[in-house]
TORRO-362802 format. One record per residue (C-alpha): x, y, z; residue in three letters. Coordinates in Angstrom, 2 decimals. Layout:
! residues N
+---------+---------+---------+------+
:      px :      py :      pz : type :
+---------+---------+---------+------+
:       X :       Y :       Z :  ALA :
...
+---------+---------+---------+------+
//
This chain:
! residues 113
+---------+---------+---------+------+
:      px :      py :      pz : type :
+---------+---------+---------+------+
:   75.97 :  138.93 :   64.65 :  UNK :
:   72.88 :  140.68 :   65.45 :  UNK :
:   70.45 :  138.09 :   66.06 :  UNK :
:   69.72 :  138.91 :   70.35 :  UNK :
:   70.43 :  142.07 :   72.20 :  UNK :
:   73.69 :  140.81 :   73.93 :  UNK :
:   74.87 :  139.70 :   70.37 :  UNK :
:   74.01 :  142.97 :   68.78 :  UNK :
:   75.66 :  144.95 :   72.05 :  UNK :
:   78.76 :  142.71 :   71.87 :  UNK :
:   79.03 :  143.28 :   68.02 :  UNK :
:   78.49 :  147.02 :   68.18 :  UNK :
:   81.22 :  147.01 :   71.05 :  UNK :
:   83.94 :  145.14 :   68.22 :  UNK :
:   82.80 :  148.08 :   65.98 :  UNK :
:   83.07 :  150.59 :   68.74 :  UNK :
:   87.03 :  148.96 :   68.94 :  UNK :
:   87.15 :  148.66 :   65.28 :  UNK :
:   87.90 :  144.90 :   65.70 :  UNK :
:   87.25 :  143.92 :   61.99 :  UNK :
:   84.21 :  146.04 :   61.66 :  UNK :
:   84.42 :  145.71 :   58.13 :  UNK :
:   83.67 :  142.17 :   57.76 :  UNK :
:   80.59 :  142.90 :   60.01 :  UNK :
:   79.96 :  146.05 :   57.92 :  UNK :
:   80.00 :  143.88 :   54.37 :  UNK :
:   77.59 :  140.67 :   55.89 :  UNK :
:   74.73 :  143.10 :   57.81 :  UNK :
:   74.74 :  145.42 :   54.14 :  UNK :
:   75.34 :  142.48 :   51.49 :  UNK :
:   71.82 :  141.86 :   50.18 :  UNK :
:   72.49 :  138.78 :   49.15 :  UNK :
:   72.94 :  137.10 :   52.73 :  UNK :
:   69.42 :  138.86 :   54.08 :  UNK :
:   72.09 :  142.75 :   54.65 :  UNK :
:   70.29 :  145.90 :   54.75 :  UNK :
:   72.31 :  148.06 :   52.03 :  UNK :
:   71.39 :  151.14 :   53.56 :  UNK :
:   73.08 :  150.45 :   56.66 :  UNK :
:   76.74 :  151.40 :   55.96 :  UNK :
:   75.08 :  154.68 :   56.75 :  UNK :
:   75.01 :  153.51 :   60.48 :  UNK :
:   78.44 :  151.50 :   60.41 :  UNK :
:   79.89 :  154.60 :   59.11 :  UNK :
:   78.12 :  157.24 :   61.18 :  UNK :
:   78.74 :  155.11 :   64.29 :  UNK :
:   82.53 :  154.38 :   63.90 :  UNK :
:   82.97 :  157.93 :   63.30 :  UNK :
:   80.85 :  159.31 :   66.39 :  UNK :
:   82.25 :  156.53 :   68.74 :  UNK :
:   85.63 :  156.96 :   67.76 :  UNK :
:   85.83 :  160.19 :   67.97 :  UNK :
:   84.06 :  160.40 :   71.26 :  UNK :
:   86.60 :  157.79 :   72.91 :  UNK :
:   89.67 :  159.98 :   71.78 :  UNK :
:   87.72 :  163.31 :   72.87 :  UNK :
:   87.36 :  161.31 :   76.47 :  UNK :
:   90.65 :  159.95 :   76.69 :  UNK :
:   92.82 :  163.37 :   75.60 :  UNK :
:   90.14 :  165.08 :   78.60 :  UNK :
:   91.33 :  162.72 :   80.77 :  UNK :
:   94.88 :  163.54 :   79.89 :  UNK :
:   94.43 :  167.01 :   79.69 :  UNK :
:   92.62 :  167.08 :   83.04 :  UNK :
:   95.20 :  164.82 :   84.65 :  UNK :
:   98.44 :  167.34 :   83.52 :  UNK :
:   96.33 :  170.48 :   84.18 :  UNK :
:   95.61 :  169.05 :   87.81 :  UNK :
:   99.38 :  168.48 :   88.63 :  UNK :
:  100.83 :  171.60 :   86.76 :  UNK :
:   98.26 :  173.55 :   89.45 :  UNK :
:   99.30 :  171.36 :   92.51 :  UNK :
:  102.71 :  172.87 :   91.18 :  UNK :
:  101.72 :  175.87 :   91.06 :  UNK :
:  100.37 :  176.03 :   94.65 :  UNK :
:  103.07 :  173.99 :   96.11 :  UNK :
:  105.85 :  177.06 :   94.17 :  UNK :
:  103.85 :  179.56 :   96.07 :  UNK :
:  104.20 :  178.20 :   99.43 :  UNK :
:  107.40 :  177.79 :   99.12 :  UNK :
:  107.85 :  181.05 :   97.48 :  UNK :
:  105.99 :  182.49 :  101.00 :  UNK :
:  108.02 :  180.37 :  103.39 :  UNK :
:  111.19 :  181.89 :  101.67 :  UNK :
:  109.91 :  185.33 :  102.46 :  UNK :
:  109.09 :  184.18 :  105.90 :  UNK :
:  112.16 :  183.20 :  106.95 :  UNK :
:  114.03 :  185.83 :  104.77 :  UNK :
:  111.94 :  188.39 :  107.30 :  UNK :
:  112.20 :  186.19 :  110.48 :  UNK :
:  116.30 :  186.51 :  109.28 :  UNK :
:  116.26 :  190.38 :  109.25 :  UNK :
:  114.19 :  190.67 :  112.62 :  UNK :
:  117.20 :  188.40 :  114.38 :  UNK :
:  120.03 :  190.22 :  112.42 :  UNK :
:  118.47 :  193.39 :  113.98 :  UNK :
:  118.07 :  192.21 :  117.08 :  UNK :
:  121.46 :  191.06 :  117.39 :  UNK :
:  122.52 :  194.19 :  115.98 :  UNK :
:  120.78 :  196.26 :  118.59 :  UNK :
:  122.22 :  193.56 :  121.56 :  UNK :
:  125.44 :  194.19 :  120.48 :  UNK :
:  126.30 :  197.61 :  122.36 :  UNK :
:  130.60 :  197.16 :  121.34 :  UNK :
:  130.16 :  196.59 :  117.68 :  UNK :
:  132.17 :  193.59 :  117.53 :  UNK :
:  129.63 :  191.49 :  115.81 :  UNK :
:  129.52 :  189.07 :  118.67 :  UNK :
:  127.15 :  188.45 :  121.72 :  UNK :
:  128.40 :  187.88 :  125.17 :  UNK :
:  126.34 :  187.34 :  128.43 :  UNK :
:  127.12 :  190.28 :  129.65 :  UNK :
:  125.33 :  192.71 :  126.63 :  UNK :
+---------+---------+---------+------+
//
């Protein structure tokens, strides 16, 4: 399990995942096998900090990923918001000008006003 560095690192990566870290827990503490009984210290202290650092990283992901659309949102609300007053002011400007073309007051243009 731990016998060369890419054993130990692929045997601390099924702990990370906590694919049947207690079996590997039980045979590197069990003194009878050669274990260290002191080590469910580390097996416990490094499930714990790995495990909660992956779901720390993943929800910040996540929460980065919603915060990043709800603000495109945001932006894309107020440009529409400002093209809406745009055109509601390009709207009065015409209505006025139409107004003021209209010399007879019958609410329509000919080519003649």
């Amino acid at each position: 399990l731990f016998g060369t560095v890419p054993a130990s690192m692929f045997t601390l990566f099924h702990i990370m995942t906590l694919e049947q870290w207690p079996f590997v827990a039980r045979a590197a503490t069990d003194a009878e096998i050669g274990g260290y009984p002191w080590l469910w210290i580390f097996f416990v202290a490094f499930v714990c900090f790995t495990n909660f650092t992956l779901l720390n990283l993943v929800t910040g992901v996540a929460v980065e990923s919603v915060m990043t659309i709800a603000h495109e949102g945001y932006r894309n609300e107020d440009l529409v918001r400002a093209h809406d007053m745009l055109r509601e002011r390009t709207m009065q400007v015409l209505t006025e000008l139409f107004k003021d073309a209209d010399t007879n007051d019958s609410g329509s243009l000919n080519r003649g006003q």
